[in-house]
Backbone as CSV, one residue per row, in Angstrom:
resi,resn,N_x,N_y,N_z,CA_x,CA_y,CA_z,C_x,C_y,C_z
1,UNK,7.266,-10.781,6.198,8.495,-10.368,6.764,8.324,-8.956,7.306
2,UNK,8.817,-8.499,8.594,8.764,-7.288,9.263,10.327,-6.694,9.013
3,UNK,10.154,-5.692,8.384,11.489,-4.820,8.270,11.553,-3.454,9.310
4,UNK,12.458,-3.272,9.083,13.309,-2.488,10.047,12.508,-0.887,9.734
5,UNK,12.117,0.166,10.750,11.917,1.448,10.289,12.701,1.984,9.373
6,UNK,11.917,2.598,8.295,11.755,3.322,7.059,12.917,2.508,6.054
7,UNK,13.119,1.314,6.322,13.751,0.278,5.558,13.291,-0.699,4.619
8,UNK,11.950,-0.577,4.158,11.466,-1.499,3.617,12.245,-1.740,1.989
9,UNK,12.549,-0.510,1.624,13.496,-0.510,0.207,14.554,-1.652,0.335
10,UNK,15.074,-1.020,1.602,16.790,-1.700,1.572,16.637,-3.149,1.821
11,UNK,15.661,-3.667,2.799,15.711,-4.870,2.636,14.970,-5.655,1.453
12,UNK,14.447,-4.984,0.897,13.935,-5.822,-0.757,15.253,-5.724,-1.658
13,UNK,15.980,-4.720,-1.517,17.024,-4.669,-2.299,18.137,-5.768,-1.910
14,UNK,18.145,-6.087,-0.494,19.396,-6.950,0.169,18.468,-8.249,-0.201
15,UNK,17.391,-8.677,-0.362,16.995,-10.277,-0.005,16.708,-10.598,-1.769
16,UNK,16.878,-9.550,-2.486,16.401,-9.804,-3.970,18.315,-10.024,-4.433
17,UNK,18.905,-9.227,-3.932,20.486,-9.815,-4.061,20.554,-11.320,-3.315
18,UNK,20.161,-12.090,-3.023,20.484,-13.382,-2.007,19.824,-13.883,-3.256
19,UNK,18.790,-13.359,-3.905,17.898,-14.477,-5.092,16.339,-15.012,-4.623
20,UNK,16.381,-13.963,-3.554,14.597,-14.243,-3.137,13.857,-12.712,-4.009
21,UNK,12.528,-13.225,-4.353,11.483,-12.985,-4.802,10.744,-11.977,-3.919
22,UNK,10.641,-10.592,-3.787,9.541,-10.188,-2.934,8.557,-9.378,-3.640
23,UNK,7.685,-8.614,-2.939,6.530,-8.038,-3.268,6.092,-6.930,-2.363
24,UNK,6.431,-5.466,-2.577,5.981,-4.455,-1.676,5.221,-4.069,-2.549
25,UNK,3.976,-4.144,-1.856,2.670,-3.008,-2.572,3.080,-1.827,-2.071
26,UNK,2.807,-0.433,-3.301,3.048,0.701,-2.818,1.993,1.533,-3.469
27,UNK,1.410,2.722,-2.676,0.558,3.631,-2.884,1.361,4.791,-3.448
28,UNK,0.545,5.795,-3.962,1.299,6.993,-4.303,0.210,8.165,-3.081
29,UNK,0.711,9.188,-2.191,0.047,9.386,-1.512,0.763,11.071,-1.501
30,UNK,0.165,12.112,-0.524,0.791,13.041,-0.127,1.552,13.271,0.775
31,UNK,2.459,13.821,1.192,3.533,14.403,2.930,3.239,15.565,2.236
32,UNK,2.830,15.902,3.399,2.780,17.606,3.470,4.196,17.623,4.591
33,UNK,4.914,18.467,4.211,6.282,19.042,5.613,6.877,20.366,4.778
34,UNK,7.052,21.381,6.100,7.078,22.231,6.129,6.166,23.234,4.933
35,UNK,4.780,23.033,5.003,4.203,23.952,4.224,4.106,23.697,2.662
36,UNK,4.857,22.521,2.122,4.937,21.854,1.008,4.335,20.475,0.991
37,UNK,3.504,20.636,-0.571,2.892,19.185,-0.467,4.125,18.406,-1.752
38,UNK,4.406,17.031,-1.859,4.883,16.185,-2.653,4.307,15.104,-2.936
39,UNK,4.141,14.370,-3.801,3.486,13.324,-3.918,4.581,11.965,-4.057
40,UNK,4.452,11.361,-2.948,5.651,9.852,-3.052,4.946,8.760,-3.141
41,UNK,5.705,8.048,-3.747,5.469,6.458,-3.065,5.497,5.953,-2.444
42,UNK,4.764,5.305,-1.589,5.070,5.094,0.007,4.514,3.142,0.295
43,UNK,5.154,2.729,0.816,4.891,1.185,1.084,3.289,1.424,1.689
44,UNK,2.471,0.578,1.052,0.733,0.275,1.307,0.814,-0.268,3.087
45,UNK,1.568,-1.089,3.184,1.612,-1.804,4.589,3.057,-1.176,4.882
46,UNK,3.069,-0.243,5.996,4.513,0.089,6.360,5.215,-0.795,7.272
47,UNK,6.772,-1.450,7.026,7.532,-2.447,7.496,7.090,-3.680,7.284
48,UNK,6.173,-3.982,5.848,5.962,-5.368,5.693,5.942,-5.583,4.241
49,UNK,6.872,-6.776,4.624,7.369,-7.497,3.031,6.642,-8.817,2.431
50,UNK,6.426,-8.979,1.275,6.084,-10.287,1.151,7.675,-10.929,0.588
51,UNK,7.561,-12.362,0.931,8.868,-12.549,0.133,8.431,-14.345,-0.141
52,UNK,8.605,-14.606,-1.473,8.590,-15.802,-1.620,9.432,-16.737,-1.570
53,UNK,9.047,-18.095,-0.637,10.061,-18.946,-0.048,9.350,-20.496,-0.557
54,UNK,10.310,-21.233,-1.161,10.275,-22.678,-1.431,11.142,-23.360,0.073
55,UNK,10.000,-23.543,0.885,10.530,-24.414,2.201,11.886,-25.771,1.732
56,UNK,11.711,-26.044,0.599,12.379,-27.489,1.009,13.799,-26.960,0.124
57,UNK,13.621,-26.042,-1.006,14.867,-25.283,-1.619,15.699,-24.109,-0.934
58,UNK,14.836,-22.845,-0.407,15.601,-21.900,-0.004,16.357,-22.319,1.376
59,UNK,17.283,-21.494,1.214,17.808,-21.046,2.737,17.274,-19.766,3.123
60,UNK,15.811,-20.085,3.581,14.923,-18.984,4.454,15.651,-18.773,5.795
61,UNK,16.545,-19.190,6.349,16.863,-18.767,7.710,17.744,-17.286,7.639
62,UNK,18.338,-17.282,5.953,19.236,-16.029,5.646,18.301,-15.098,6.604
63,UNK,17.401,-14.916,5.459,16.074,-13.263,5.202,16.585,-13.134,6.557
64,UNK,16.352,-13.424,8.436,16.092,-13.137,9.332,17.503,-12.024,9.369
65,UNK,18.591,-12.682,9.419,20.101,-11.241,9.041,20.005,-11.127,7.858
66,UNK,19.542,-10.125,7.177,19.600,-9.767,5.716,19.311,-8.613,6.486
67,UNK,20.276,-7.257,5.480,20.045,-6.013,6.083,18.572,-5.632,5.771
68,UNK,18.428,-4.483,7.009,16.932,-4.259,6.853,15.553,-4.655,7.110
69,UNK,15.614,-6.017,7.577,15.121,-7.116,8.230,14.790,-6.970,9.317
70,UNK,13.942,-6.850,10.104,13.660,-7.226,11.429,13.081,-8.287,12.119
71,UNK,12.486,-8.904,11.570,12.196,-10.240,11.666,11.376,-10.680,10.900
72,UNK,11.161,-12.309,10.983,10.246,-13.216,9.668,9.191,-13.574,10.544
73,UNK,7.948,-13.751,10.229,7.100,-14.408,10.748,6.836,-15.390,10.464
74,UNK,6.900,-16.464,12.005,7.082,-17.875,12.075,6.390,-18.738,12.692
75,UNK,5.514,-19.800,12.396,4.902,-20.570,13.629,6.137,-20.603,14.673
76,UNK,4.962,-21.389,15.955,6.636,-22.020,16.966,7.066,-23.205,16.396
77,UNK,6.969,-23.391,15.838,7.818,-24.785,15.486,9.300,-23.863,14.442
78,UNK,8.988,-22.586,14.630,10.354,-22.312,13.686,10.052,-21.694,12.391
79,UNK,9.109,-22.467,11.692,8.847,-21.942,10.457,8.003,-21.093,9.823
80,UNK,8.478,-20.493,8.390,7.473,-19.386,7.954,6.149,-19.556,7.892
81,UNK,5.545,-18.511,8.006,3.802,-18.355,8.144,3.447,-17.468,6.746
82,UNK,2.710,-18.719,6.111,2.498,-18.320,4.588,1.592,-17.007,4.867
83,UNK,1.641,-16.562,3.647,0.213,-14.925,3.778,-0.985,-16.037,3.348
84,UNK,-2.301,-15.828,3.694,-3.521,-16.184,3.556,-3.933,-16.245,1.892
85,UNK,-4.638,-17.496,1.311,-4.952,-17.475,-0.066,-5.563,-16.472,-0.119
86,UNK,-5.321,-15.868,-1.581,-5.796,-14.771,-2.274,-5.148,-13.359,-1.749
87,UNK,-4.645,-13.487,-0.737,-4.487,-11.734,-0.410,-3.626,-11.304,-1.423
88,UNK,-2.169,-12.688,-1.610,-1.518,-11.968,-2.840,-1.924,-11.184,-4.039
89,UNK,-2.816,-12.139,-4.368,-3.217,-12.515,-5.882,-4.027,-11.252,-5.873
90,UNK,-4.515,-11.276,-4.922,-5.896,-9.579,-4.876,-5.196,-8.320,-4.903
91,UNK,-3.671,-8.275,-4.135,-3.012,-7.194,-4.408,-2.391,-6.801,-6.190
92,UNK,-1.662,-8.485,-6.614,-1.467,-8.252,-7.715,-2.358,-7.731,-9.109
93,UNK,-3.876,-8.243,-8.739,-4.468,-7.845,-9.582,-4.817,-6.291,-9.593
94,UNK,-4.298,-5.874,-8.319,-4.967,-4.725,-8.292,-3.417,-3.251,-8.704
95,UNK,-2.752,-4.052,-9.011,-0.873,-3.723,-9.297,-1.068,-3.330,-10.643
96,UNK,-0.496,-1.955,-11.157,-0.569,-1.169,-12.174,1.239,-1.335,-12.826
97,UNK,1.979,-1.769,-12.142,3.558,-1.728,-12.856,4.035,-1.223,-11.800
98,UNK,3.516,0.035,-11.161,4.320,0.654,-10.127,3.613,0.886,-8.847
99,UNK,2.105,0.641,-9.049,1.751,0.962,-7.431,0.625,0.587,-7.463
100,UNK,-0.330,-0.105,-6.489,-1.286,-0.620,-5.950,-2.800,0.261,-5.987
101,UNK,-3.616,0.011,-7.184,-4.413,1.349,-7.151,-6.045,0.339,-6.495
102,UNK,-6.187,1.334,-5.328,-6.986,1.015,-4.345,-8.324,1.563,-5.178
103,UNK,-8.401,1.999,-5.912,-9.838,2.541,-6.718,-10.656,2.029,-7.624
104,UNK,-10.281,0.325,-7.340,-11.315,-0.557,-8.043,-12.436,-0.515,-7.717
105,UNK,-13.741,-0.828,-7.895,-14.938,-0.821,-7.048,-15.679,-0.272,-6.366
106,UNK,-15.236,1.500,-6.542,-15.774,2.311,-5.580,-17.148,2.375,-5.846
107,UNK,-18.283,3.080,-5.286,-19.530,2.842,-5.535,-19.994,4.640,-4.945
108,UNK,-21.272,5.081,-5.716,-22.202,6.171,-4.817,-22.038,5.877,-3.906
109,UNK,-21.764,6.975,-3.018,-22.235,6.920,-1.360,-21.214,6.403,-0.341
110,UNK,-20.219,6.142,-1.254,-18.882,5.206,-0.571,-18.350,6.435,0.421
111,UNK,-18.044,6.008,1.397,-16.870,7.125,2.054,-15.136,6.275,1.667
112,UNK,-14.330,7.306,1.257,-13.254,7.290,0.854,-12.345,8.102,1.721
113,UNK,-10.921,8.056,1.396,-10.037,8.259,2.185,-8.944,9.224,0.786
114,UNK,-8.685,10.594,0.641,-8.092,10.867,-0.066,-6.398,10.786,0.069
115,UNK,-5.930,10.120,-0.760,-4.502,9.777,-0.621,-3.500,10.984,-1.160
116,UNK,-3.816,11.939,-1.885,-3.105,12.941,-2.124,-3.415,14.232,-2.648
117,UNK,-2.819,15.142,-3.232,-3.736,16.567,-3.144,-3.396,17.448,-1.843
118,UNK,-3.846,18.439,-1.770,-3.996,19.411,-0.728,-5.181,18.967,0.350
119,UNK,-5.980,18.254,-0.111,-7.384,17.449,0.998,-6.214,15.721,1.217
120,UNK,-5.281,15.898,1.304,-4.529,14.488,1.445,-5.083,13.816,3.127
121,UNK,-5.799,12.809,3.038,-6.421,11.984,4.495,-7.471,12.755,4.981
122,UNK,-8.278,13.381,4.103,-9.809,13.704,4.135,-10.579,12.706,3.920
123,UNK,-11.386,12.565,4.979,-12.719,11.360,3.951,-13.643,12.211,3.928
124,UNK,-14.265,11.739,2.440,-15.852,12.284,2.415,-16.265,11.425,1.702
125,UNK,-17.495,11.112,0.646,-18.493,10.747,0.148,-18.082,10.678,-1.565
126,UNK,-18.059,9.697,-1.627,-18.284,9.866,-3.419,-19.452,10.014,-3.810
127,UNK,-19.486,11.243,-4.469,-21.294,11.937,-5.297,-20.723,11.810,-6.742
128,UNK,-19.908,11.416,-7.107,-19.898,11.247,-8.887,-18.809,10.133,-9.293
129,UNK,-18.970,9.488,-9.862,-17.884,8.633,-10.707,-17.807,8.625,-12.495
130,UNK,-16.554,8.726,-12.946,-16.708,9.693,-14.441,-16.644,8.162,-15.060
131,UNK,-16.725,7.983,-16.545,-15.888,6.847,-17.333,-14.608,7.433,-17.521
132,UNK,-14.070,8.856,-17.182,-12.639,8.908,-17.360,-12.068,8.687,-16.449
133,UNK,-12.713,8.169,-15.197,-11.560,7.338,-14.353,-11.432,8.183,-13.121
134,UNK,-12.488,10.013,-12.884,-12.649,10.829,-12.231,-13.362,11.329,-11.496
135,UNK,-13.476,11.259,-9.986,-14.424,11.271,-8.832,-14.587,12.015,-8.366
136,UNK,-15.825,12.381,-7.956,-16.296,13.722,-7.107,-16.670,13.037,-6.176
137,UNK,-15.912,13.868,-5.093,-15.926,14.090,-3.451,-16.771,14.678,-2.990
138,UNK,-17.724,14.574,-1.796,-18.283,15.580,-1.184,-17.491,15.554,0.166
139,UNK,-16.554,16.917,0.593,-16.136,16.890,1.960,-16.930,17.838,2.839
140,UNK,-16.861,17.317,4.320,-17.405,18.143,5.009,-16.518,19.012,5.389
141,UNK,-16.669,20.217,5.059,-15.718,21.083,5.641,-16.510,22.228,6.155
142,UNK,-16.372,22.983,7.421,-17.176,24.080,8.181,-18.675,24.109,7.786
143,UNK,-19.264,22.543,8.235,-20.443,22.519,8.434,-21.300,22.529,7.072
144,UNK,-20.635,22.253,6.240,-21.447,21.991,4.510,-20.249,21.272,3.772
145,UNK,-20.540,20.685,3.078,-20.405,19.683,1.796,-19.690,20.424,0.594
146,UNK,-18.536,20.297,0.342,-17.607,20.913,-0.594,-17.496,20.289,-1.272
147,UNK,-17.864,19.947,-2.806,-17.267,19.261,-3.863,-16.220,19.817,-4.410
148,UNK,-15.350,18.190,-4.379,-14.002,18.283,-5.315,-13.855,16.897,-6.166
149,UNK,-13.215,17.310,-7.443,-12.998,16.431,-8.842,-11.836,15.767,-7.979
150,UNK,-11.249,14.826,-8.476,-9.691,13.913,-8.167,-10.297,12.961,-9.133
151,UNK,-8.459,12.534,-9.512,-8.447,11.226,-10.152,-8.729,9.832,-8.964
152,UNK,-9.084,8.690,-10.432,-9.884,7.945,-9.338,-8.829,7.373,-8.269
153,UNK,-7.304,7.401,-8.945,-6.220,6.752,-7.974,-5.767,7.272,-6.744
154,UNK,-6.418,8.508,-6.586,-6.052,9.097,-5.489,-7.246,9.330,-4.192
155,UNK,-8.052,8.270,-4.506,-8.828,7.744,-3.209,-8.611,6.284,-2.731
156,UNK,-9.502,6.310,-1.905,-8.982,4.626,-1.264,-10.424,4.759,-0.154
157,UNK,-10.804,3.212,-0.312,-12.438,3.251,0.384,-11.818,3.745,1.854
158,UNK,-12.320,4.127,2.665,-12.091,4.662,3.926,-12.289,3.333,4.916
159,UNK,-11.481,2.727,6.160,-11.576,1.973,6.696,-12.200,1.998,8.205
């Protein structure tokens, strides 16, 4: 389901009142504005919902006017276009209670994408991985290699 700009809340909140089921993966990341950093939660895929639909029970035609909504994705014949096996299931496993931690599997040598901090959407190099769950960065910054510690949730492999 495609929701409406910076609406993805309101329409999980309006289609979970109707009695549908959804699923926003969310990251925890940085906004830097005006000279201040914060750390939010922010939807993983921005303006996209999962929402679970029993074709032959629901009235899926609601979701399309449900506030917040911008449209459902549909074959032409009309109807919903399931998400692909496993993508769910790979997000859920990777679902902590409150947010989607992208820092399963990282490896030496990985380039990563830092999601928050003062280096927030730096990539550099992972040169260390702790058993406490804590990664060293190598960034390039003015032509040499700066190491920095972060927790492991606040990277994400670089795409």
């Amino acid at each position: 389901m495609h929701a409406r700009p910076h609406c993805e809340s309101k329409a999980q909140l309006n289609l979970r009142a109707q009695g549908f089921r959804t699923f926003m993966p969310q990251i925890q990341k940085t906004v830097r504005h005006a000279r201040q950093l914060r750390t939010v939660r922010a939807p993983l895929f921005p303006r996209y919902l999962f929402v679970e639909l029993d074709l032959g029970r629901d009235r899926w035609l609601s979701v399309r006017s449900t506030i917040g909504v911008s449209s459902l994705f549909t074959t032409r014949d009309g109807s919903p276009v399931a998400a692909p096996v496993g993508v769910i299931e790979a997000l859920l496993d990777r679902f902590d209670g409150q947010v989607v931690r992208l820092d399963t599997g990282l490896k030496l040598g990985q380039r990563v994408r830092l999601l928050s901090g003062p280096f927030a959407d730096f990539v550099g190099t992972i040169d260390r991985l702790d058993d406490t769950g804590r990664v060293r960065v190598l960034l390039e910054l003015m032509s040499s290699a700066m190491p920095i510690t972060v927790a492991g949730a606040a990277v994400a492999p670089a795409g």
